[in-house]
N, C-alpha and C positions, 0 to 999 in steps of 0.2 A: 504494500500500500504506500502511497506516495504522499508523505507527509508535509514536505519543504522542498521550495527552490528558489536555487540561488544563481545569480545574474554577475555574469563582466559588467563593467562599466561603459568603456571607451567602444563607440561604435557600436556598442550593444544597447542602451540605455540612452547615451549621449553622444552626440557626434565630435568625433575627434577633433581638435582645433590646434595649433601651433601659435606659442605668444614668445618667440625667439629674438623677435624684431624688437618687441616693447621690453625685455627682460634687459636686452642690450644696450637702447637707448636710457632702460632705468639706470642703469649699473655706468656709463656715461658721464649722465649727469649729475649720480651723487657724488664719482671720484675726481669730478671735474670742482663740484660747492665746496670738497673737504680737502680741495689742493693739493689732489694726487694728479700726477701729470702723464698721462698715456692716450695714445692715440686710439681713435675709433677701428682702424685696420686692426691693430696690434691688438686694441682685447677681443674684436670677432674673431678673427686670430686664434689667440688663445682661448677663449671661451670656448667654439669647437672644437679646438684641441683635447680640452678635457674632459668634455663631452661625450665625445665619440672615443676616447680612453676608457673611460666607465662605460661605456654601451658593449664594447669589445670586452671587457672584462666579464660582464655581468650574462654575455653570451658564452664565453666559455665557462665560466663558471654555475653558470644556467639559474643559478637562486636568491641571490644573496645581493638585496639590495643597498645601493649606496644612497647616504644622505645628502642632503644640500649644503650642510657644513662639510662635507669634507669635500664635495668637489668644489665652492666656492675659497677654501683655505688649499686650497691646491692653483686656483686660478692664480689668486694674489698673489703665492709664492712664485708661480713661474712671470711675474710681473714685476715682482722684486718689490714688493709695495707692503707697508709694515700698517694692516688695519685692526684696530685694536678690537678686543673680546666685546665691547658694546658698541660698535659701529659694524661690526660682524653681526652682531645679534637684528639691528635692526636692517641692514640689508636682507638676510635670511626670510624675516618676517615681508618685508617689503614686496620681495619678488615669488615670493608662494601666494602673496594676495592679486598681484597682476589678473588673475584671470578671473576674479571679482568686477572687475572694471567694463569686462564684455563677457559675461558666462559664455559658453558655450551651448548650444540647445539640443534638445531633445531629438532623439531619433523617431522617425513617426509609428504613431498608434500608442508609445509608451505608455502615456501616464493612463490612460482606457483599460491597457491590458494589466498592469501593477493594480490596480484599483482593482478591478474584477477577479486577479487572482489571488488577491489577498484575501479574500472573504472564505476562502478555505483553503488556504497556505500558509505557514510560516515561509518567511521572504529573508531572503540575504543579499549581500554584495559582498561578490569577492573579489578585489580590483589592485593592480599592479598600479603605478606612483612614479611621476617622474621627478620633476621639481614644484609639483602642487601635492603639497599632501594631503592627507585626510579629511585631517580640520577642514582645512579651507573646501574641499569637492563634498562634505557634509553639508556645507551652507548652498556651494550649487543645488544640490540635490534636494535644498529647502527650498529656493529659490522657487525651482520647477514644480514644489508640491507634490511630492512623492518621496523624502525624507519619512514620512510617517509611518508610509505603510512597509518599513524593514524592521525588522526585529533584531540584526545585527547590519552593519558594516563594516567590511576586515580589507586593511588598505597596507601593503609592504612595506611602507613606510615607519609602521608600526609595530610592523612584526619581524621586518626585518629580511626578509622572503621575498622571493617574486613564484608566481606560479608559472611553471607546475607543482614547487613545493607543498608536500604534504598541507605543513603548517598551515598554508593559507586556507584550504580545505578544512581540516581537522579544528580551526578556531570558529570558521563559520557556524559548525554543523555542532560542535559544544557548547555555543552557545543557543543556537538554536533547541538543542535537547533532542537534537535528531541524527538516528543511526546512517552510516553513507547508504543501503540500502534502498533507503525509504526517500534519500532524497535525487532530486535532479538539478543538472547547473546546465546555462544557457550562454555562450560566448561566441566571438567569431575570430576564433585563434584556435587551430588544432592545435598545435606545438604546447601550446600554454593553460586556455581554457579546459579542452576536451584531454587531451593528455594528462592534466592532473586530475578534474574529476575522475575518468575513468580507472587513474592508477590506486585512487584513493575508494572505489567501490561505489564510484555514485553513478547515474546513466546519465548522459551529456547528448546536449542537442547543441550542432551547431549552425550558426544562421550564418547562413554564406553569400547574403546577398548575390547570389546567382551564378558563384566562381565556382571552377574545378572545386569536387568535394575530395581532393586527397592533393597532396603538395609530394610535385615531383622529386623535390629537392630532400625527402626527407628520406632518413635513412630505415627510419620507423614508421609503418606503416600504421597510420592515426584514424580507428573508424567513430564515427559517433555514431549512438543508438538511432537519433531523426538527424533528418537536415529539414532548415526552412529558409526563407529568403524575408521574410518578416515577422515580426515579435508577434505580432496575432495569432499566427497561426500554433503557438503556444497551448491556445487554450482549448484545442480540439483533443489534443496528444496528449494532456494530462488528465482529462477527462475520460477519454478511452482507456488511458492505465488504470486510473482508478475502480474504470467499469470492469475491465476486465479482473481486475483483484477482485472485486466484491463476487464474483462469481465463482 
């Protein structure tokens, strides 16, 4: 019986959006007010540089998320720039709230289908973090009026994890109160979403917005239980598990 499910975020939920441009010209403008002197080339520069150092890392090493302190305290050193623990702290804060300024919106049918399956689901988020953490993609997620109806959200950032690790699975579904069995997770990442669900015992649907449903490039053959190409179609598939269990 199918008790809980839980949801990716990025392009599952919300559409994915890039704020690299404003994060740059933030970080610019403060070391420009506080009389640090570096050119605009030189820190996009180096800010991709470190960037795409942790992305590479974070791929080979498949889990283990990096924070925004230490890729930003890595920036400034390769900048040779001496910024102190509370000009650090409020930079930090500053460019994790950037995407407060223009959320990000909803993927279509979302907040119809969360609604409706919340009335007999326990609901989660299980969501990887890049330089917007938790905190901050909670108030998105208020913002759009669908904050409510989750009864956890579990974001890398906080746990430390990127999925497919267990962890991120295994915190959703403890706090939810719900066996992997019984629950289902809904993402459009094989490697990452359905990969971990299904390594961790739960059945994974993944929404493919209409691509090849298996990635050539992988060396692991990644199946999901469904594919859909929109979040609606959700609510036929859990309905028929259900039927079918009661019987």
């Amino acid at each position: 019986m199918l008790h809980a499910i839980t949801f990716d975020l990025w392009n599952t939920l919300i559409a994915n959006r890039f704020y690299g441009n404003q994060r740059l010209d933030y970080l610019i403008d403060f070391l420009h007010d506080n009389s640090f002197k570096v050119s605009w080339d030189e820190l996009k520069e180096k800010y991709n540089r470190v960037l795409e150092k942790h992305r590479t890392t974070e791929k080979k090493f498949g889990i283990i998320h990096f924070q925004l302190e230490d890729r930003l305290i890595e920036l400034f050193t390769s900048l040779n720039l001496d910024i102190t623990p509370m000009l650090l702290k409020k930079i930090i804060v500053d460019l994790e709230d950037i995407m407060m300024l223009d959320p990000p919106p909803l993927m279509d049918n979302v907040k119809e289908t969360i609604e409706y399956l919340s009335k007999d689901f326990k609901l989660g988020l299980i969501s990887d973090t890049g330089i917007t953490p938790g905190r901050v993609l909670r108030k998105v997620l208020e913002k759009h009026e669908i904050l409510r109806y989750f009864q956890t959200t579990v974001f890398s950032n906080e746990t430390g994890y990127l999925k497919p690790s267990n962890v991120m699975f295994e915190t959703a579904l403890k706090e939810l109160g719900i066996k992997s069995p019984n629950a289902l997770h809904i993402g459009d990442l094989l490697q990452t979403d359905i990969k971990g669900a299904k390594d961790y015992g739960m059945k994974a649907i993944w929404i493919s917005y209409d691509r090849i449903p298996l990635e050539t490039n992988s060396k692991i053959q990644i199946t999901p239980d469904f594919i859909i190409s929109n979040i609606q179609e959700i609510i036929p598939i859990v309905e028929k598990l259900n039927k079918k269990n009661v019987k």
